[in-house]
Backbone bond lengths (Angstrom), bond angles and torsions (degrees), N, CA, C in turn:
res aa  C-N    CA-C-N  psi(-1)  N-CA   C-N-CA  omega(-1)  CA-C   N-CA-C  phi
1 X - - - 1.459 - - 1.524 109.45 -
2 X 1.383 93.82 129.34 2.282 97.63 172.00 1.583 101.27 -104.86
3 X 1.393 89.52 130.63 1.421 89.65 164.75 1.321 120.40 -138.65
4 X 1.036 81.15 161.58 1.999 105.55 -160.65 0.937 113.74 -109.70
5 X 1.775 118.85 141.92 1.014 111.27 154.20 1.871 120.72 -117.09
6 X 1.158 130.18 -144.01 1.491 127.03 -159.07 1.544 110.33 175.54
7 X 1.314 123.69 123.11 1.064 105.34 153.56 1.500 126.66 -91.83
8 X 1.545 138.01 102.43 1.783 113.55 -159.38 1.663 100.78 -80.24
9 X 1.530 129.93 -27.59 1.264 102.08 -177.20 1.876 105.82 -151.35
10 X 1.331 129.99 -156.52 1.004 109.77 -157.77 1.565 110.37 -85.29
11 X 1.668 120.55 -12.89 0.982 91.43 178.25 1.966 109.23 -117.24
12 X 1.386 116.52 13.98 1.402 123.31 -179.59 1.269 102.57 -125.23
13 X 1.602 98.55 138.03 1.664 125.15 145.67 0.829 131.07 -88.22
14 X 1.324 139.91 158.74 1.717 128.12 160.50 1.432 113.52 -154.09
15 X 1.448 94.37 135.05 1.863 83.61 167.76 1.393 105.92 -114.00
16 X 1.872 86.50 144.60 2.091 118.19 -163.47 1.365 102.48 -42.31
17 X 1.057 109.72 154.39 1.555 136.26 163.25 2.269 89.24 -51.54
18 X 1.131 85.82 158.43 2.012 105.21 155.23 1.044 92.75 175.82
19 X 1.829 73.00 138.33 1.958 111.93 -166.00 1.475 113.58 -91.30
20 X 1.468 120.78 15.88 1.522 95.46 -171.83 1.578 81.34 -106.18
21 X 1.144 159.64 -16.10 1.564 137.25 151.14 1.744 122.50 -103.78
22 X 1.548 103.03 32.53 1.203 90.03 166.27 2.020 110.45 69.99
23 X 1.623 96.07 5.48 1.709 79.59 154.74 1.316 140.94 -96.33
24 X 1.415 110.73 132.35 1.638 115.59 -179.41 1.467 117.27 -76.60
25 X 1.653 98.94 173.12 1.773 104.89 -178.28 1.448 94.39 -62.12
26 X 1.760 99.58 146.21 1.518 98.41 163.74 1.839 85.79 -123.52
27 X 1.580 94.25 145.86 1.512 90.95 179.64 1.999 98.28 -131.46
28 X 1.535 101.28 164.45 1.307 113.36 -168.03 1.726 107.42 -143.36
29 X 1.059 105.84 107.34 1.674 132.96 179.22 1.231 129.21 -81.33
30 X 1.199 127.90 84.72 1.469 139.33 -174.87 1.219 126.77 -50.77
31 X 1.285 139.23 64.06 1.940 126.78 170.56 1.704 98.18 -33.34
32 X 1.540 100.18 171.00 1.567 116.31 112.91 1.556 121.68 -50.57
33 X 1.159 116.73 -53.10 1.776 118.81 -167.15 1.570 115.46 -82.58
34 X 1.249 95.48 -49.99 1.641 123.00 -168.63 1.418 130.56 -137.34
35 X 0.954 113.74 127.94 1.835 130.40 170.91 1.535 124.22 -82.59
36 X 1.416 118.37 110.34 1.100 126.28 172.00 1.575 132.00 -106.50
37 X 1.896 112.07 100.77 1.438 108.22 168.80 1.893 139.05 -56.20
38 X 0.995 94.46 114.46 2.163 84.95 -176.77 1.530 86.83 -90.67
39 X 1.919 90.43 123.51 1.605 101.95 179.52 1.482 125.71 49.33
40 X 1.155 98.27 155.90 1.339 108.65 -154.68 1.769 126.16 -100.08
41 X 2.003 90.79 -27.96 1.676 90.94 -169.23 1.251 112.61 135.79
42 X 1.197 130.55 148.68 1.550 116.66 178.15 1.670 111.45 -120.96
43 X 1.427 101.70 38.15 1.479 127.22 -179.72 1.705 110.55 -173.43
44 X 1.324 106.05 176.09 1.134 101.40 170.33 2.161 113.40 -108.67
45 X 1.591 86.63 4.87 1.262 100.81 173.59 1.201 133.83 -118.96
46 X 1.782 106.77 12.93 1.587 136.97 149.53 2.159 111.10 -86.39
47 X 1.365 101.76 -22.79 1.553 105.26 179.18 1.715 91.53 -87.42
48 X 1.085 136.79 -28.82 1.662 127.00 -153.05 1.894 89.02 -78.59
49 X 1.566 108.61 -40.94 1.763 106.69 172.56 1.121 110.84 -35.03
50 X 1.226 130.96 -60.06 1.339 133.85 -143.55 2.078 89.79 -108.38
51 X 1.194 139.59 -42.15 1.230 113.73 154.22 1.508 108.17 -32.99
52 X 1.239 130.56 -77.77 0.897 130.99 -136.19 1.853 96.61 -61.42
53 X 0.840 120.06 -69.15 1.481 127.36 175.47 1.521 103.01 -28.29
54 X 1.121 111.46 -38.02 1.900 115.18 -175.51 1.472 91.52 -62.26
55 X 0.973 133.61 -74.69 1.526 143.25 -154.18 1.492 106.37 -60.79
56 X 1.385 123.48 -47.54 1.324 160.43 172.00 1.706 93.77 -39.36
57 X 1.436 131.41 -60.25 0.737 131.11 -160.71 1.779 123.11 -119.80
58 X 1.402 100.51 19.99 1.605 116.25 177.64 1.420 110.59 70.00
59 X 1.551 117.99 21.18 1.098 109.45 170.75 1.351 144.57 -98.51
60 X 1.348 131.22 138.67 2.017 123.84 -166.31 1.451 89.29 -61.23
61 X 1.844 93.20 123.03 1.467 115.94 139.12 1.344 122.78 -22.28
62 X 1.054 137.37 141.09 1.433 134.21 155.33 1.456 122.70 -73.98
63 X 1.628 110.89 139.77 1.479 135.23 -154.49 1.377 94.24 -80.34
64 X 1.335 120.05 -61.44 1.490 143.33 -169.11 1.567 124.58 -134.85
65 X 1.189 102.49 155.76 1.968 111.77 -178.55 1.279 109.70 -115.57
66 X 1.108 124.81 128.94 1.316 117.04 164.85 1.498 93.97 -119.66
67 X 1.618 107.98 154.07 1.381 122.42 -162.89 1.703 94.60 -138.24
68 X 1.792 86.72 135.60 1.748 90.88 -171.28 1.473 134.98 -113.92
69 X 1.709 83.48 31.31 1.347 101.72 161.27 1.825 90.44 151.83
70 X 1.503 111.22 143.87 1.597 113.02 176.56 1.223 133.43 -56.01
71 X 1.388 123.52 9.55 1.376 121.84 170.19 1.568 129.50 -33.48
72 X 1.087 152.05 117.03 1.170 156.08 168.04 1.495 116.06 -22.98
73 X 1.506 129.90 -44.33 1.328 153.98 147.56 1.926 116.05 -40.14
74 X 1.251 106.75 -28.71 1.215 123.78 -151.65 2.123 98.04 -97.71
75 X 1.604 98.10 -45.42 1.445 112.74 -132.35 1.725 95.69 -117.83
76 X 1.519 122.73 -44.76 1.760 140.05 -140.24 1.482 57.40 -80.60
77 X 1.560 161.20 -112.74 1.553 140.73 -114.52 1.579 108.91 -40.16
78 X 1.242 138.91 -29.73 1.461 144.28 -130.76 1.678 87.61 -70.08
79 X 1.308 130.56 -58.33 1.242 106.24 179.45 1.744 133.88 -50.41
80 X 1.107 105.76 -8.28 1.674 96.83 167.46 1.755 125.80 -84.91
81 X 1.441 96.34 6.90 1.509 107.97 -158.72 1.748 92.11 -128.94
82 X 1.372 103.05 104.94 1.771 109.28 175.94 1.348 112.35 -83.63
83 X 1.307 119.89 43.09 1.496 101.16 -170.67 1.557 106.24 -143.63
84 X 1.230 139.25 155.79 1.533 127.08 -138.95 1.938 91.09 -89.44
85 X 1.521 82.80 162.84 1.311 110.00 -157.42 1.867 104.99 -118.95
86 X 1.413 98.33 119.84 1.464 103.42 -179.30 1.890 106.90 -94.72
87 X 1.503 115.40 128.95 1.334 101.98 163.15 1.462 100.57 -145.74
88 X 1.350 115.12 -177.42 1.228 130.22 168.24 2.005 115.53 -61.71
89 X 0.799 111.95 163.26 1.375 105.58 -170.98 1.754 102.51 -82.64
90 X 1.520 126.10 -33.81 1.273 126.55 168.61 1.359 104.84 -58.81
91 X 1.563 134.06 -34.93 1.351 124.60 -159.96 1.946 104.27 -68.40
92 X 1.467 98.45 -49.64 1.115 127.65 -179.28 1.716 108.17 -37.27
93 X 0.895 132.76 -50.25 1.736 161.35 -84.33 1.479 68.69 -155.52
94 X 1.810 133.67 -73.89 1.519 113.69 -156.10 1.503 119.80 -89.86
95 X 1.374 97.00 -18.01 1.698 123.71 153.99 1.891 112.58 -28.42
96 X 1.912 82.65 -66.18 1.921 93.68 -169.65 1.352 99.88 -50.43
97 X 1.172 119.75 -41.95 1.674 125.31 -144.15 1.634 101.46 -65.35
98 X 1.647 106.36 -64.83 1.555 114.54 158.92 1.522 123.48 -33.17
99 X 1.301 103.05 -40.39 1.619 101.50 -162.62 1.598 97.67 -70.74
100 X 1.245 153.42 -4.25 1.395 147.32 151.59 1.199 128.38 -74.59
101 X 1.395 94.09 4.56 1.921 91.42 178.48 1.452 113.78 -102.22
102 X 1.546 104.87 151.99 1.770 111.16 172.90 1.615 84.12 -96.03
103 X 1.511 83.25 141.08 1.801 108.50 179.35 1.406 99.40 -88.24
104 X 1.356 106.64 139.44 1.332 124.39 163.24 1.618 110.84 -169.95
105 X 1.196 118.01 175.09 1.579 122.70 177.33 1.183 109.09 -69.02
106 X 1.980 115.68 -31.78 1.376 98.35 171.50 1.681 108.54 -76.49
107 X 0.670 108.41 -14.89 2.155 108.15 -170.25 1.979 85.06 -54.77
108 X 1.223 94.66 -56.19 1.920 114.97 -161.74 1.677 96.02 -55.90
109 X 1.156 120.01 -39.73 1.908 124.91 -176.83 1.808 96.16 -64.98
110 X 1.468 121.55 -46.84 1.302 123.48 -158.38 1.594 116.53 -75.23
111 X 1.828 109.15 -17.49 1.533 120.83 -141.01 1.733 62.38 -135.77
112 X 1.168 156.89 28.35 1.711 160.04 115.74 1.337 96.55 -82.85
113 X 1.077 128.14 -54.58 1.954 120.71 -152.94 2.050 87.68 -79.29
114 X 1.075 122.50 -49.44 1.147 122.48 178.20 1.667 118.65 -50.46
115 X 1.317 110.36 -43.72 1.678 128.87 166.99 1.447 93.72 98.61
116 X 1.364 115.65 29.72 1.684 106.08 153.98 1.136 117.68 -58.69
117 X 1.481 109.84 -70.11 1.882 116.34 176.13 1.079 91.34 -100.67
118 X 1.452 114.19 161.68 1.664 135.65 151.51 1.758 113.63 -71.54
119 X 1.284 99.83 -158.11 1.612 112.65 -177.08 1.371 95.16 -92.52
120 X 1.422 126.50 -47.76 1.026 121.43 -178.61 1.732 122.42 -49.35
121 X 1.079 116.50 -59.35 1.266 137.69 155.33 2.042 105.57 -23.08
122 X 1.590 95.66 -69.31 1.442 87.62 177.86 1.308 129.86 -54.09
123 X 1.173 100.09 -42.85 1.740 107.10 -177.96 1.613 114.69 -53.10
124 X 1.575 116.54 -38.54 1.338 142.15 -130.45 1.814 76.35 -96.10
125 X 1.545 108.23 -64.04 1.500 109.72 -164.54 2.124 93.69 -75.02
126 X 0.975 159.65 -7.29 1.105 160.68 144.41 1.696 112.95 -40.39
127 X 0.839 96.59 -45.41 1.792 113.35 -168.24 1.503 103.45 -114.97
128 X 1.155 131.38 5.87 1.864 126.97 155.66 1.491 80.48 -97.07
129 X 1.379 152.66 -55.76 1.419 150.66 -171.53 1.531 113.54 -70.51
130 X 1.152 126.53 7.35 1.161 133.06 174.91 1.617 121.65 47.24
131 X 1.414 110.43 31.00 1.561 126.12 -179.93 1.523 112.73 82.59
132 X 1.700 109.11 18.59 1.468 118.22 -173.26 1.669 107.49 -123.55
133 X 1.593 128.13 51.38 0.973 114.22 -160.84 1.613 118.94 -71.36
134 X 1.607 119.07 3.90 1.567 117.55 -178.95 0.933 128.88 -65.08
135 X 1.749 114.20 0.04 1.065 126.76 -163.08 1.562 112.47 -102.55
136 X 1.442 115.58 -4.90 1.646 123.34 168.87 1.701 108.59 -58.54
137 X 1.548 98.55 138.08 1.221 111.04 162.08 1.402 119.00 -146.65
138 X 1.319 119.85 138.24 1.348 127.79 -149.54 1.601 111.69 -105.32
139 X 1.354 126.94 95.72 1.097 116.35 169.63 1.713 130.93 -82.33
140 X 1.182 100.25 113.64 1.780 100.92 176.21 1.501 120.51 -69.34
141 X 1.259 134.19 108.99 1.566 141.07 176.20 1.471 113.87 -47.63
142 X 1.634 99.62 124.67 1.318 102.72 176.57 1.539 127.59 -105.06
143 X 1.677 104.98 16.52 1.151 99.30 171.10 1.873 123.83 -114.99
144 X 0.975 126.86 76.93 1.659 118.90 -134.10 1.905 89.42 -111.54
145 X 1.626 91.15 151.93 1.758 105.57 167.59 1.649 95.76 -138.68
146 X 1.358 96.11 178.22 1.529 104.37 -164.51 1.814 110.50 -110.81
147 X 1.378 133.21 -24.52 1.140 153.13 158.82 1.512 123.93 -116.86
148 X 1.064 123.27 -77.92 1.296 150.79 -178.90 1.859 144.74 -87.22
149 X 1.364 131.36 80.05 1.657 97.05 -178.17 1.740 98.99 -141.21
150 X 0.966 117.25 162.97 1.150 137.47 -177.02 1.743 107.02 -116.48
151 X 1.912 95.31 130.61 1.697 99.31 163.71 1.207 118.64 -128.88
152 X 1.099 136.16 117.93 1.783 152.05 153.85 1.249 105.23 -69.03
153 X 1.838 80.10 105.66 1.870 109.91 -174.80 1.878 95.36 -86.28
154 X 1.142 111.47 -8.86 1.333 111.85 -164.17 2.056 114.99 101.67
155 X 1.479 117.53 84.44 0.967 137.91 -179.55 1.226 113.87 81.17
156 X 1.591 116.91 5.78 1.493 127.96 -166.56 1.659 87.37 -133.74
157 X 1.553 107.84 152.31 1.682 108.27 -169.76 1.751 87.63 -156.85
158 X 1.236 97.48 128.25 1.293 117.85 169.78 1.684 123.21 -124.86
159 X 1.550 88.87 130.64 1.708 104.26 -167.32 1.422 100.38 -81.60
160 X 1.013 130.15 146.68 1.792 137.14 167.76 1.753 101.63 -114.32
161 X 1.416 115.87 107.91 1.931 78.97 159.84 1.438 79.87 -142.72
162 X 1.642 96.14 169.85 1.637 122.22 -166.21 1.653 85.10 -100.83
163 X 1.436 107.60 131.71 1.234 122.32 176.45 1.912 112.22 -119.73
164 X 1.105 91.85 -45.55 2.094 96.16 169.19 1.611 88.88 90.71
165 X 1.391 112.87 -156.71 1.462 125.92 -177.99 1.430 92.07 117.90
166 X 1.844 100.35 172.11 1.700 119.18 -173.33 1.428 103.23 -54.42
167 X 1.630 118.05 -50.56 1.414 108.76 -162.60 1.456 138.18 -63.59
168 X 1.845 96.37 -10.94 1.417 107.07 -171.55 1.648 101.16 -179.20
169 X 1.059 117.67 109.23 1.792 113.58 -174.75 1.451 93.20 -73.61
170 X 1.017 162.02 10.66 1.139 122.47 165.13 1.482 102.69 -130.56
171 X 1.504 124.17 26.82 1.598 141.27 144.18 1.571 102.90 -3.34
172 X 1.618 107.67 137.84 1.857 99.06 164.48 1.461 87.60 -150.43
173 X 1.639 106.46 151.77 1.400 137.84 169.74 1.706 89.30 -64.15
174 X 1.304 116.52 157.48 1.804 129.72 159.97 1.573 93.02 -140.69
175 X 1.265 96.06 113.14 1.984 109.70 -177.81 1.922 86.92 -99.10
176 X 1.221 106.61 137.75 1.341 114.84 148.55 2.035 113.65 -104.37
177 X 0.932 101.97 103.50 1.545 107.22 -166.54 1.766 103.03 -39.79
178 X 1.710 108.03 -77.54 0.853 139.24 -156.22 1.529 108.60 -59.71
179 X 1.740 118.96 -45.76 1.141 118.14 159.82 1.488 140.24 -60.27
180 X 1.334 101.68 -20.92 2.036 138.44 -167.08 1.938 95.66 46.65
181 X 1.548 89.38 66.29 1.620 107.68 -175.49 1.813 91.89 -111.63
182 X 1.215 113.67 128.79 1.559 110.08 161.47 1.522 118.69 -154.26
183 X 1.239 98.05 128.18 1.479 132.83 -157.32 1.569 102.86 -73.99
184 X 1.201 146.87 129.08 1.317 146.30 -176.74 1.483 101.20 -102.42
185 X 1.266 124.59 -21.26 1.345 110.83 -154.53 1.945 117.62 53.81
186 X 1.085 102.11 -173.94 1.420 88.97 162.89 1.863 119.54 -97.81
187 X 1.227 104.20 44.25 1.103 116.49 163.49 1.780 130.72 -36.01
188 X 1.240 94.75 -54.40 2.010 117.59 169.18 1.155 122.65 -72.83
189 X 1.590 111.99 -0.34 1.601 100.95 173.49 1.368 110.24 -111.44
190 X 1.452 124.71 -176.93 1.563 122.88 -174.49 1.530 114.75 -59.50
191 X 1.262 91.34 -171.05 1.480 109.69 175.59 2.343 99.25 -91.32
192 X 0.993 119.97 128.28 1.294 129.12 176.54 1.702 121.08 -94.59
193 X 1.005 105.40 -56.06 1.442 116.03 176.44 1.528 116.09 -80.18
194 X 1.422 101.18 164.06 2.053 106.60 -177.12 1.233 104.71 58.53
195 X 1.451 133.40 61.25 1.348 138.88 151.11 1.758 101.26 110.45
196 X 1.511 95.24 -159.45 1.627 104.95 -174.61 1.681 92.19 -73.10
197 X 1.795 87.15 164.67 1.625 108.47 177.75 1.346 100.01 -57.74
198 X 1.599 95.46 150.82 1.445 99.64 144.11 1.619 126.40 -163.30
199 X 0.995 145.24 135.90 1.733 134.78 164.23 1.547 111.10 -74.11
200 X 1.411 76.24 148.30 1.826 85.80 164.31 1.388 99.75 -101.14
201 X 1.491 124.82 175.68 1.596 125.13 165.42 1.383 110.82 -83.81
202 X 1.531 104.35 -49.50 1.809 122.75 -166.49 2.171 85.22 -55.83
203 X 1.236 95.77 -71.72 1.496 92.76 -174.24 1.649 128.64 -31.22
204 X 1.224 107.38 -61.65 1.318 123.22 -179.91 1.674 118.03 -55.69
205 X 1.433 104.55 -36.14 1.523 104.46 178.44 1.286 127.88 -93.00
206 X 1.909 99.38 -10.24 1.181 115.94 168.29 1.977 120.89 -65.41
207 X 1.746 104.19 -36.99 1.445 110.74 156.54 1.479 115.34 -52.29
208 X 1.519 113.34 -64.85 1.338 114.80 -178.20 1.565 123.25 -14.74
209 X 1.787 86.02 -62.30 1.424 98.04 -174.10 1.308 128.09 -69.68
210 X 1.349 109.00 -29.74 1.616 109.35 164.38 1.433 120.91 -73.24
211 X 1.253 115.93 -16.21 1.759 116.28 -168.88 1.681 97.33 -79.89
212 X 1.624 101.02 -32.47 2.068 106.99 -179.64 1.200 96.38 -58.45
213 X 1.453 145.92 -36.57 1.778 136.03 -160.93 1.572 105.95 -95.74
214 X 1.195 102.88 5.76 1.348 98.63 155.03 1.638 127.46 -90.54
215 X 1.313 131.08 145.19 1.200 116.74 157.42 1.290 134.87 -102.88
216 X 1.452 100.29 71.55 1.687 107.28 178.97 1.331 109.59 -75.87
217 X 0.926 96.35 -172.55 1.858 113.36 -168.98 1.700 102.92 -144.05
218 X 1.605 111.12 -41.34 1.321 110.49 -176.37 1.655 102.57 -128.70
219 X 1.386 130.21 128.79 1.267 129.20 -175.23 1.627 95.43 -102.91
220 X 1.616 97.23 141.98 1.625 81.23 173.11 1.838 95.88 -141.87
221 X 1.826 114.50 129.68 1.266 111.41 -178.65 1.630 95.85 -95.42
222 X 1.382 101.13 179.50 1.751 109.81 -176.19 1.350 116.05 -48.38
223 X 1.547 81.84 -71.18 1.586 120.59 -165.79 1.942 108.77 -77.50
224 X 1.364 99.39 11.47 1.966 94.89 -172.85 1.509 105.99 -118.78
225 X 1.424 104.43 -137.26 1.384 112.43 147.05 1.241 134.14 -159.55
226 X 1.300 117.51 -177.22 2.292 104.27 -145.40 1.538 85.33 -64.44
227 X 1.167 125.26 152.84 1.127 131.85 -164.70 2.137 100.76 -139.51
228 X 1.243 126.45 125.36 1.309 132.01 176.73 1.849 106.23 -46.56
229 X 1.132 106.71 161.40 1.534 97.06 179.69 1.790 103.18 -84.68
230 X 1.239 111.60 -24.07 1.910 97.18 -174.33 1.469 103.42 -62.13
231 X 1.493 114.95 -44.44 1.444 110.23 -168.01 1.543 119.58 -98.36
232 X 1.355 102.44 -7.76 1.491 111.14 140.25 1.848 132.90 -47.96
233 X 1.163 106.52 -36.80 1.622 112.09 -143.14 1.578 75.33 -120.04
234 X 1.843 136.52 -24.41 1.227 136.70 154.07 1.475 114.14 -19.82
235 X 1.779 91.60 -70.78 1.588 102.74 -164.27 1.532 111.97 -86.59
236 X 0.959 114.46 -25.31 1.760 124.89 164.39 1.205 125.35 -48.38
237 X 1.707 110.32 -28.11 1.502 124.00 -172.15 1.349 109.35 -66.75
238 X 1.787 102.17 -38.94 1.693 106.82 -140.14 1.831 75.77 -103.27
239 X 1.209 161.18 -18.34 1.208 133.20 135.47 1.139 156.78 -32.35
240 X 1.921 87.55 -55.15 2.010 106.82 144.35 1.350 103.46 -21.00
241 X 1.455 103.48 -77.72 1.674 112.01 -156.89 1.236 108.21 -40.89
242 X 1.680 121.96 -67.55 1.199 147.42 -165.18 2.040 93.90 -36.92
243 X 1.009 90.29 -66.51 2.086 104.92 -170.32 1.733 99.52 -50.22
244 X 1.496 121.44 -13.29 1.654 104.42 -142.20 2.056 67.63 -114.51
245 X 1.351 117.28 -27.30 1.418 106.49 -169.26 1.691 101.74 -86.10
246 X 1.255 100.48 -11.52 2.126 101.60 173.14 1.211 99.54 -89.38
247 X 1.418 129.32 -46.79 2.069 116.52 164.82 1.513 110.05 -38.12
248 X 1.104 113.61 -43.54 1.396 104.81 -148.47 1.902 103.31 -98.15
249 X 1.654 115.89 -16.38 1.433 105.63 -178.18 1.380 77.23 -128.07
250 X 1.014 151.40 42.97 1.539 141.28 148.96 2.000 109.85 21.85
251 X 0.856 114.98 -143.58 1.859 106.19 -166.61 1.551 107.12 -67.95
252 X 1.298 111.22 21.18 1.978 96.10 159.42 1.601 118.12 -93.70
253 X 1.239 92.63 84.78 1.302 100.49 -168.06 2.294 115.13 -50.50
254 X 1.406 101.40 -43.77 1.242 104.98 -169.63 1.662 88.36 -66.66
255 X 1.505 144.43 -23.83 1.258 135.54 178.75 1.427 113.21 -64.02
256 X 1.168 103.02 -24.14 1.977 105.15 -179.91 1.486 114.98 -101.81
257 X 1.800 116.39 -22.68 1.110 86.90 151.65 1.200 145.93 -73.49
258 X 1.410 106.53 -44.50 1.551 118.21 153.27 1.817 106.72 -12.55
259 X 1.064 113.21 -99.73 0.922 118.60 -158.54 1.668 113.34 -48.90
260 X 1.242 118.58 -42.04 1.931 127.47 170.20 1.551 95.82 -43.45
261 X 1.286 125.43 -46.77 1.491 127.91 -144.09 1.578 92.05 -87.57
262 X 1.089 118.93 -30.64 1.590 131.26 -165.48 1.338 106.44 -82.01
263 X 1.653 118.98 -38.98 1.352 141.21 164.56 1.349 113.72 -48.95
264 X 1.440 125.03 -69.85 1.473 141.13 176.49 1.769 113.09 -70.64
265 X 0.949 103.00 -12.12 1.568 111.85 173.53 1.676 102.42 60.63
266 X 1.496 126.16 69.11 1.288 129.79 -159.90 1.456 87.32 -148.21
267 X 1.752 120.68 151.76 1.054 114.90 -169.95 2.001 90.75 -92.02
268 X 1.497 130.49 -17.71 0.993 127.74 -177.04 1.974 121.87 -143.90
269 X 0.826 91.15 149.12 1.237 93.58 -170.46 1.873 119.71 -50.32
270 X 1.185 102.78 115.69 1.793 94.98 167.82 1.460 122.17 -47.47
271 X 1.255 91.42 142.94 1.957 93.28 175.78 1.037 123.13 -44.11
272 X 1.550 110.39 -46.95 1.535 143.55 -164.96 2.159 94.41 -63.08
273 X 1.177 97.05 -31.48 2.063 94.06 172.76 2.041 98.62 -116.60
274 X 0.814 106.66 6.82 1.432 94.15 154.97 1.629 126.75 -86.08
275 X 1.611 108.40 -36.18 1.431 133.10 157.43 1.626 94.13 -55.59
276 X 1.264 118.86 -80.99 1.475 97.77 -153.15 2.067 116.78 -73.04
277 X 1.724 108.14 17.88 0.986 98.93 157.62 1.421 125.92 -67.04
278 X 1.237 109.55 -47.49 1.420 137.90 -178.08 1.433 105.57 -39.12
279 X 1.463 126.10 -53.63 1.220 175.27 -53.22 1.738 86.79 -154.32
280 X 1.564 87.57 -75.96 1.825 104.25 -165.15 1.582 108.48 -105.22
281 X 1.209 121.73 6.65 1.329 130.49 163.87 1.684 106.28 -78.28
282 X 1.161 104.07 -35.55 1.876 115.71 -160.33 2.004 82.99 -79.84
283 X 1.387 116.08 -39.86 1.469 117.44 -158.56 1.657 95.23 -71.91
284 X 1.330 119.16 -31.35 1.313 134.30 -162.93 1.750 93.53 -70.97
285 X 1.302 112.21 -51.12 1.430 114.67 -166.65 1.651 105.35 -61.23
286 X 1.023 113.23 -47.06 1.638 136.18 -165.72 1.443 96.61 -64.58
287 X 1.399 126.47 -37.70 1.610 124.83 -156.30 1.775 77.45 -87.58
288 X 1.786 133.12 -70.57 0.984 115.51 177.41 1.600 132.00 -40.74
289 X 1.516 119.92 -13.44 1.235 128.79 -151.56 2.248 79.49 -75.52
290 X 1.631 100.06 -61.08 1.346 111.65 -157.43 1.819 101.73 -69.18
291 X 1.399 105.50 -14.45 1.732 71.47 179.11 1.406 117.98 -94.62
């Protein structure tokens, strides 16, 4: 794995996501006063990269973490980082639950049969642990809010809010005010765990709509990369659509392609919305499953 780092604007760095264990962007926010890490690492030997680059390059340590939702990918670095930890109060909450377990491959078989993690997940945290998973340790965040909080890094101000969605209910936006930088987390993608994927519509457009009242300039997801807002809000559009034509014809599926295909002016549907039929058909079943 190469990894990179970037500065995208004047007051954040980040080093890239890499996909062969499932690590996400970790990014680092410069005050005047104070330094703030988004997420932590999905090891404590994916956080030592980006230490190391900190030191490497005369840069302040980070003060605080905020974590943007409990994912395993997101959170398993937190022990290399002694310094208090901001999360959502759900993150916190799935954090505790983990933090009582002895690690092992069977722990990883039980927290699959349960539909915490998937297989994917197992394999992914197996092989960032190098076939040694006893070595996880789970830190629970001690600095928690329930919707909303704001931090003044010093002339730099960062928005926190709890947004929820399929992929993770207790998902949060990270606004960099000053930069008009905002962090999705993996907020926009499905739900992963407890069976096959799936979207909801109500859910998905419910992000949409909050990510538009922001005024970013640069969107940046975990697992992608910072992306400009024209060609951001490009590919965002034609999903919008996609979610607003599954509200509106619910399981007629040939009614939404039709209409997606008619939208994009394509004689057939992209793969990329054939997947996320699957996607929000499965979410469709599940919403009927509970009432």
């Amino acid at each position: 794995m190469m990894t990179r780092f970037e500065r995208i604007s004047e007051h954040i760095t980040i080093m890239h996501a890499e996909h062969e264990t499932d690590r996400p962007i970790l990014a680092v926010v410069k005050g005047a006063d104070k330094t703030l890490l988004i997420d932590a690492g999905n090891s404590p030997k994916h956080a030592a990269l980006l230490q190391s680059y900190l030191k490497q390059e005369g840069h302040p340590s980070p003060d605080y973490i905020v974590l943007t939702h409990w994912h395993w990918d997101h959170t398993f670095g937190l022990p290399a980082w002694s310094i208090p930890v901001i999360a959502q109060s759900g993150t916190a909450e799935m954090l505790r639950q983990l933090a009582g377990l002895e690690w092992s491959k069977e722990t990883l078989r039980e927290l699959e049969d349960k539909g915490i993690i998937n297989d994917q997940s197992s394999s992914d945290i197996t092989k960032e642990y190098s076939d040694d998973v006893s070595g996880i340790r789970i830190i629970v965040p001690d600095l928690l809010f329930a919707e909303q909080m704001e931090i003044d890094l010093g002339g730099v101000t960062c928005e926190i809010e709890h947004v929820g969605g399929d992929h993770a209910a207790d998902s949060c936006y990270v606004y960099v005010k000053e930069d008009k930088v905002l962090f999705l987390g993996d907020a926009l993608g499905p739900s992963i765990y407890g069976g096959p994927r799936y979207y909801t519509p109500g859910n998905f457009l419910a992000l949409i709509t909050r990510m538009h009242q922001y005024e970013a300039e640069i969107f940046v997801e975990s697992h992608g990369i910072p992306t400009a807002k024209g060609e951001f809000y490009q590919d965002i559009h034609r999903w919008e659509q996609f979610a607003l034509f599954v509200a509106q014809h619910g399981e007629d599926t040939d009614k939404i392609a039709q209409e997606m295909t008619g939208y994009l002016n394509v004689d057939s549907l992209p793969n990329e919305f054939i997947q996320a039929m699957d996607y929000f058909m499965e979410g469709i079943r599940r919403q009927k499953d509970v009432l």
